[in-house]
N, C-alpha and C positions, 0 to 999 in steps of 0.2 A: 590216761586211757586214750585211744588211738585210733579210729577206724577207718580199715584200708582197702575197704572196698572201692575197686576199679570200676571207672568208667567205660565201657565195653560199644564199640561202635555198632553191634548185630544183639541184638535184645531182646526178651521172652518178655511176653507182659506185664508178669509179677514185678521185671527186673525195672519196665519201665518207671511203673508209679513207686519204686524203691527210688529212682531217679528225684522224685519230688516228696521224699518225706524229710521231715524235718529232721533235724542233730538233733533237738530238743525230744523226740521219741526214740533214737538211737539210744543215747544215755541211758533215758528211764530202762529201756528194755535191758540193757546191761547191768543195771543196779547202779543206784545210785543210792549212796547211807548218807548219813549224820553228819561223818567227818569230810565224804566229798560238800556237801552243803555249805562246812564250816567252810574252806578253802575257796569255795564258791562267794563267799560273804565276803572274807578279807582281799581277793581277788578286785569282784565288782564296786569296792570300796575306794580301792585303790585307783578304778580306773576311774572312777568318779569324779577322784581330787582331779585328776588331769582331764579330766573331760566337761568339768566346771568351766573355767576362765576361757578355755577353748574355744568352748561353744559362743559363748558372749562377745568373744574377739573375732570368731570367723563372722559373726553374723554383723556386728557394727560395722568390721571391713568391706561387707557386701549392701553396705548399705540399708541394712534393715535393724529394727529394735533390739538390744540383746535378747530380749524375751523370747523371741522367736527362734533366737539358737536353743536356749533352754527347751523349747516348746520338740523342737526337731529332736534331739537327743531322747528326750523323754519318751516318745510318743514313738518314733522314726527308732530310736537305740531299742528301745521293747521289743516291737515288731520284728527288726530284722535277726536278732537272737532265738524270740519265740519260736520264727518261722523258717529260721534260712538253714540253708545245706551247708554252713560252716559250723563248728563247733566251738572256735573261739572267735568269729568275728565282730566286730563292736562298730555297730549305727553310728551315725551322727552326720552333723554339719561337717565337710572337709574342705581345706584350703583350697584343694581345686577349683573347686567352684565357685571362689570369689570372685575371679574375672566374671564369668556369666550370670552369675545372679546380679552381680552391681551393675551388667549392660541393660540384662533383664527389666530391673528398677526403673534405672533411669529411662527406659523406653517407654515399658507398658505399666509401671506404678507397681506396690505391693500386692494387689489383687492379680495382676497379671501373674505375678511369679507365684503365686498361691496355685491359680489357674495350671501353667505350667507343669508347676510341680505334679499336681494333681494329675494332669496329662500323660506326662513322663511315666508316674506312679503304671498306668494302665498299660504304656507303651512295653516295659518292661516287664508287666504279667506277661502280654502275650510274648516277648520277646522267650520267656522263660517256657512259655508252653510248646511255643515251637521250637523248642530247642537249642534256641540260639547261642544261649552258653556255649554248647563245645566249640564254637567257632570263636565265637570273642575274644575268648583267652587265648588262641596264637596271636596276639600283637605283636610284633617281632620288637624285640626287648632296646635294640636301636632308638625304636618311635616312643618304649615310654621313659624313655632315657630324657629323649630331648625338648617329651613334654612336659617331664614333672620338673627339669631346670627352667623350661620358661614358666612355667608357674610358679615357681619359686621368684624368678626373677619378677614376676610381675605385681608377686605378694608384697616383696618390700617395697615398690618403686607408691603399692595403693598405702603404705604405712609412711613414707615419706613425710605426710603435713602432720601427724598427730606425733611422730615420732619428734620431728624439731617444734612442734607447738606454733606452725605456720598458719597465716591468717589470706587467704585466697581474696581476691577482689568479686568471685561469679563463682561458679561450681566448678568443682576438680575434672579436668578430663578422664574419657576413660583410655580415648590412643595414647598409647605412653610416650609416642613421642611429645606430644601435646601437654603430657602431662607432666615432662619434665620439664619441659619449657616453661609453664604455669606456676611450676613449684620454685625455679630458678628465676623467675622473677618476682618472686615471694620472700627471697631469702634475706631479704632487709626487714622483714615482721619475724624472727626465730626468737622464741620464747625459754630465754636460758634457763628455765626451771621444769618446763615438758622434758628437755634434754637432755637434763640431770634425771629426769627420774627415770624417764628410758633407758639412758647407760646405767644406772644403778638399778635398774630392774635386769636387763642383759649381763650385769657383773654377779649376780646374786642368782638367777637360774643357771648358768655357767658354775660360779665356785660353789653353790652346795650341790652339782651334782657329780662333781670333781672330788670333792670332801667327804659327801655323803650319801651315796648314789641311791640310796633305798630311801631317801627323804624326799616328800614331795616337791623338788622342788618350783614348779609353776604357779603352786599355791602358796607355796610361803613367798616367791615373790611379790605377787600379784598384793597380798594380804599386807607384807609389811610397805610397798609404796601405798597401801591406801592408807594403814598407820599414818607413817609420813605427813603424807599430805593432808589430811585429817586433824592431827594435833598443830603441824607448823603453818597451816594454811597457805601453804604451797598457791601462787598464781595459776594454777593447772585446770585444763577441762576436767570433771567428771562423767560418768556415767550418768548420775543424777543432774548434771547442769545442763546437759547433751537431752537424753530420753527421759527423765525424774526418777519417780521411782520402781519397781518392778514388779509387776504383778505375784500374787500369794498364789496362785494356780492357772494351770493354763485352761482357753477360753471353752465355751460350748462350742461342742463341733456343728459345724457348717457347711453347707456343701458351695464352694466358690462357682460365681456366677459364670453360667455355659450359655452364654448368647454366642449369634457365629460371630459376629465381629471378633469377640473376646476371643474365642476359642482360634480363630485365624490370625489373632495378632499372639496368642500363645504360643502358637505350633512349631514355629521356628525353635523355638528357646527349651522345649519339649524334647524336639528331638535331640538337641544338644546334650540337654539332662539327661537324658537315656541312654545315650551311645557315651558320656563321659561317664556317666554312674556306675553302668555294667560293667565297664573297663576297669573302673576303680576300684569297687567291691569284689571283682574278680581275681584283679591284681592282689587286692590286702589277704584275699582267701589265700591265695599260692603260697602267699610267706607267711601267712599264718600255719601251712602244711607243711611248709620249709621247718617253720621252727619246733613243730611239735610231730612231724610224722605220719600224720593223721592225709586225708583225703579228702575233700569238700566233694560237697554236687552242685555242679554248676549252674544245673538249669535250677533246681528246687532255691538257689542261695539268687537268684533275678526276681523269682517269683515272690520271695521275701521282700525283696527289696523294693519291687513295685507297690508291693500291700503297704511296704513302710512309707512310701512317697504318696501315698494315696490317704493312710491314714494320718502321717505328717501337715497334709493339704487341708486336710478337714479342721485341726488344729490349732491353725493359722500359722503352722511350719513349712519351711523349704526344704529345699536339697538332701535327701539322705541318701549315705553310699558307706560302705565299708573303709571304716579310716585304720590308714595303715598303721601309726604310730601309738595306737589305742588300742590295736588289736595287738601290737606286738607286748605293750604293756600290760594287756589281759594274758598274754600266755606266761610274761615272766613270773607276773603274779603270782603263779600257780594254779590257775583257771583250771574246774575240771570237764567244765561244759557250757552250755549259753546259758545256764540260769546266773552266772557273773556276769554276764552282759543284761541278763533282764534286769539283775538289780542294780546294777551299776546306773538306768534309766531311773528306776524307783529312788536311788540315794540322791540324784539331781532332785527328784522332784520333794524330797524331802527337803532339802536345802529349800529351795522357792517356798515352801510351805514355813520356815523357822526362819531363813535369816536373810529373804528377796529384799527387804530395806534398807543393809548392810552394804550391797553391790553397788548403790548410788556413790557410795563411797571412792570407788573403783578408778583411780586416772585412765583417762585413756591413752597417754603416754607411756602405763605402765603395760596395759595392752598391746601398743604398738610396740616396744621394746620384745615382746613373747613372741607375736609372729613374724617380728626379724629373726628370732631362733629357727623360730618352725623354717621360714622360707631358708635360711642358710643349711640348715639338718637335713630338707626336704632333694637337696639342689643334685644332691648325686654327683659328686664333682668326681670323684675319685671315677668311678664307671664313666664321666663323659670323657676323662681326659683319656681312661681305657681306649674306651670306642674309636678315638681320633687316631690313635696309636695303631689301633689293631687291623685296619684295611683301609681303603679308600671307597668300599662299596657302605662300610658299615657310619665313615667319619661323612658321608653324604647324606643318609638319612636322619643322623643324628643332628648335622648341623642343622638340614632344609626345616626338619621339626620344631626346632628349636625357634630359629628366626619366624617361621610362621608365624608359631603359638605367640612369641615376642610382640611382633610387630602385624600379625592380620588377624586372627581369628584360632580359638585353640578347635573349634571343631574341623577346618581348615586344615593345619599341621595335622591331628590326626591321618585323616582322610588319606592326604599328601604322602605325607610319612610311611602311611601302609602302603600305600601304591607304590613307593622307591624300595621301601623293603621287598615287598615280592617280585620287583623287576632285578633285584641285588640277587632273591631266592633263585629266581630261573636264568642269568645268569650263570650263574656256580652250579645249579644242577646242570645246562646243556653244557658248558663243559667239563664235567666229569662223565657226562656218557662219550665213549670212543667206538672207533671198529678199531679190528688189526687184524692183520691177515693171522689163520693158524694154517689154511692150505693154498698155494697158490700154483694155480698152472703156468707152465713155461711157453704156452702156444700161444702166437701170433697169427693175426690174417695172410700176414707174407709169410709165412713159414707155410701152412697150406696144413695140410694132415686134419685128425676127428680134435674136436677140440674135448678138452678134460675137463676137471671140475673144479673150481675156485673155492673155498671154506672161509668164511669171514667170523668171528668173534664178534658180538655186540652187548656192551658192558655197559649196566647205568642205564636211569630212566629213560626210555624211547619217547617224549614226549615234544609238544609243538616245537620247543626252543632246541630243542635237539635234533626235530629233522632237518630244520631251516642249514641244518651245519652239518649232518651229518648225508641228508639226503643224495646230494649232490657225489659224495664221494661213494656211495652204494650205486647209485646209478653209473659212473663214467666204469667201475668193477664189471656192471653187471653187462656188459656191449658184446661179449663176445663168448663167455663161457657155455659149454652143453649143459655142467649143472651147478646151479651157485647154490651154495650152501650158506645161510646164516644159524650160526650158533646162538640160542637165545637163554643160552644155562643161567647168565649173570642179567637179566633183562628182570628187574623187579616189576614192573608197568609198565603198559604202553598206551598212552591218550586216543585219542578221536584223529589227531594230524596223524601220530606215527603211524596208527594203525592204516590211514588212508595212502600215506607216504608207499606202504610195503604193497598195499592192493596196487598202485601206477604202479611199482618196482615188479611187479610179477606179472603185469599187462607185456610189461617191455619183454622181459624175459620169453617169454611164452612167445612173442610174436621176431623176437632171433633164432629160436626153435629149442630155448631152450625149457630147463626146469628150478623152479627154487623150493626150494627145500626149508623147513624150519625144522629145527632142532634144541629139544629141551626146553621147549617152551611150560611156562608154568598152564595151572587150569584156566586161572583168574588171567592171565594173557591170550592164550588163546583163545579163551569165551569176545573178548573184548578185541580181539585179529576178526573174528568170524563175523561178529554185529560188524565192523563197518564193511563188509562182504570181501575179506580177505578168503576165498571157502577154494574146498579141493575140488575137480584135479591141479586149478589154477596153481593153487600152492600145496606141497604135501608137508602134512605135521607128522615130522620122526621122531622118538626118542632122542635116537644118537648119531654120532657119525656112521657106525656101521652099519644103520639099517640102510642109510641113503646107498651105499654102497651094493647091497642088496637088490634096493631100488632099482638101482641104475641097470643093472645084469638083466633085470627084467623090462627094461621098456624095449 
């Protein structure tokens, strides 16, 4: 089941608050039986197994207890299903945000990023209320190209020390230039049995899903290196040697301390979470739409997400955002709606409830081996080498992203990113807008006689980047004719510059003696010629050519 309702930019009120209702009451209202329920159980099951070891792996990477990814999923995976305007989207801790949460950490402490969280949570209600979704989601597809490879790249480079079982002298850095350096003078402590178990954990999620694609395989990895090392006594970190062992439920909610210090040393790390969250859950929605047909709402699927970062916070959870790889495996599942993402929370928390004493088990070698998958699966290689390939406006934004996120900051590369993509966007719109003559007169000032009328064509958005290029060659046209004519048939818009560009353009005209004329202007053009006071007799709005013609016999 599919729903394709359009998001419509001029809205009637019913249509608005349709904007922020839930998938979760669309469903119902369509019918929902027994056997979607059933589909819905083996679904949310499925995404469980992979959304298990996941969660434990992103949260250890960022520096925080695995509990606490359980706790996000749980709590954060509920909510954003219960509440959001996708239909198959799936909550949780995502890789993204291991960079920022482990800066987060190491800054302002685990309450800080609770804080945060909590913060974010609200920033994206309101981001949700006013609408901010329909904007969000044009990230020009360049920017998120080149920042889910730097996060990729920066996923592995933070798996590095667990992945070789390396023994630091101080704490890991977080600049990666620093922290190669760190790790490469580490590389005399590599612990040949972390490294065995990580390549045998990466040889074993690879061949059974090579083998056996409908087998889980993250979980049977994860499960049989803790076998392993469990029975052989493997010299290996655990889970339990690292954090012990893992709580049977997650904690009384709380509300994280809001003094202003706190809250001002949060705010930075807030808005990061908001503006990379919305991006991310927005993003998973699209291909979640891609792959089943269906339509999300944008703004109702923020408002979700903030409630989830909100009730996450209170939990003693972080980061929640719509994870792409989770939502893709909720559709293949068979998912018929979000109540597979609601249970897919409830089946985590059923594991923490029967077998949380088990996880201690867990290397975290074999962890680090899982999200060197993720960050190589993640990296987009194939679309980066596209991009490099396909222009020089598109391999500029891709690269500049990339190294950003890399090497400064990923809310930076965003930011960055979008700003080169819209100067790449306006660009390639100014020049696709042209004139060309369709009438031109044969009179010159030396030839002497009444001068005739000039008819210019103007094709393509009329806007700032277009007059800058365009205006110059209207005006050296416009020095001599009695009546200039512009054709505006192919003129989709025209901005605040165009529009003001045409009012000079008809000052001049008017003070050579002569007249200009528009023709075939649209409503919505000419409404927006008139606001910046392009208004008659200055300029006459015609139909067509022939009316000018008309025109002219009468002045």
């Amino acid at each position: 089941m599919t729903d394709k309702t359009s998001e419509q930019p001029t809205r009637k009120p019913a249509d608005m608050a349709h904007d922020f209702l839930p998938k979760l009451v669309t469903v119902w209202r369509e019918g929902y039986s027994a056997q979607d329920f059933r589909a819905d159980v083996l679904a949310g099951l499925t995404v469980a197994i992979v959304a298990l070891p996941l969660s434990m792996a992103i949260a250890i990477a960022s520096g925080v207890g695995p509990e606490r990814g359980l706790y996000t999923t749980i709590i954060g995976g509920f909510l954003v299903s219960a509440l959001g305007g996708s239909r198959f989207q799936i909550g949780g801790p995502a890789g993204a945000f291991i960079v920022l949460v482990s800066a987060c950490v190491m800054q302002i402490g685990v309450e800080g990023l609770i804080l945060a969280t909590f913060l974010s949570g609200l920033f994206m209600v309101a981001a949700g209320v006013l609408r901010l979704g329909t904007y969000i989601k044009f990230i020009p597809y360049p920017v998120t190209v080149g920042f889910t490879a730097g996060i990729a790249v920066i996923i592995f480079a933070s798996q590095m020390k667990d992945l070789f079982g390396l023994t630091l002298t101080g704490p890991e850095p977080a600049e990666i230039m620093h922290k190669v350096s760190a790790l490469w003078g580490a590389r005399g402590t590599v612990t040949p049995a972390a490294l065995a178990v990580a390549l045998a954990t990466i040889a074993l999620i690879l061949g059974v899903k090579r083998l056996r694609p409908g087998w889980p395989n993250l979980l049977i990895a994860i499960v049989t290196a803790a076998v392993v090392v469990a029975v052989t006594g493997l010299p290996v970190e655990t889970i339990g040697s690292r954090f012990g062992d893992l709580p049977r439920l997650p904690p009384v909610p709380a509300l994280p301390g809001l003094s202003a210090d706190a809250v001002l040393a949060a705010l930075p790390y807030a808005v990061s979470f908001t503006l990379l969250g919305a991006i991310e859950s927005l993003l998973s929605a699209v291909v979640a739409d891609g792959m089943s047909g269906g339509r999300h709402r944008s703004n109702a699927e923020l408002v979700a997400q903030g409630v989830a970062n909100v009730g996450a916070a209170l939990f003693g959870g972080f980061c929640v955002t719509g994870t792409i790889a989770r939502t893709a495996t909720n559709v293949r599942a068979g998912s018929r709606g979000p109540v597979s993402g609601m249970l897919h929370a409830l089946f985590v928390l059923g594991f923490m409830l029967v077998a949380a004493p088990l996880a201690a088990f867990i290397p975290l070698a074999a962890l680090a081996g899982l999200l060197a998958v993720v960050a190589w699966n993640m990296a987009e290689k194939e679309e980066f080498w596209g991009l490099l390939k396909s222009s020089r406006g598109d391999a500029m934004v891709v690269i500049v992203t990339f190294l950003l996120v890399v090497f400064r900051d990923l809310t930076e590369g965003i930011v960055v990113g979008f700003a080169l993509g819209g100067l790449v966007f306006i660009r390639r719109m100014s020049e696709a807008a042209e004139v060309e003559p369709a009438q031109v007169s044969t009179w010159s000032p030396e030839e002497g006689g009444d001068r005739d009328r000039v008819v210019y064509r103007l094709r393509g958005p009329y806007f700032f980047g277009a007059a800058a290029r365009l205006g110059a060659v209207l005006d050296r046209i416009a020095d001599y004719p009695r009546a200039f004519v512009v054709d505006f048939t192919d003129v989709p818009f025209v901005d605040s510059s165009g529009a003001r560009a045409f009012e000079l353009l008809a000052h001049k005209v008017a003070r050579k003696g002569g007249q200009l004329y528009l023709t075939g202007t649209r409503p919505d053009v000419r409404r927006d010629l008139l606001a910046q006071g392009v208004r008659e007799p200055l300029v006459r709005f015609l139909p067509d050519l022939d009316s000018v013609t008309t025109a002219e016999a009468a002045r």
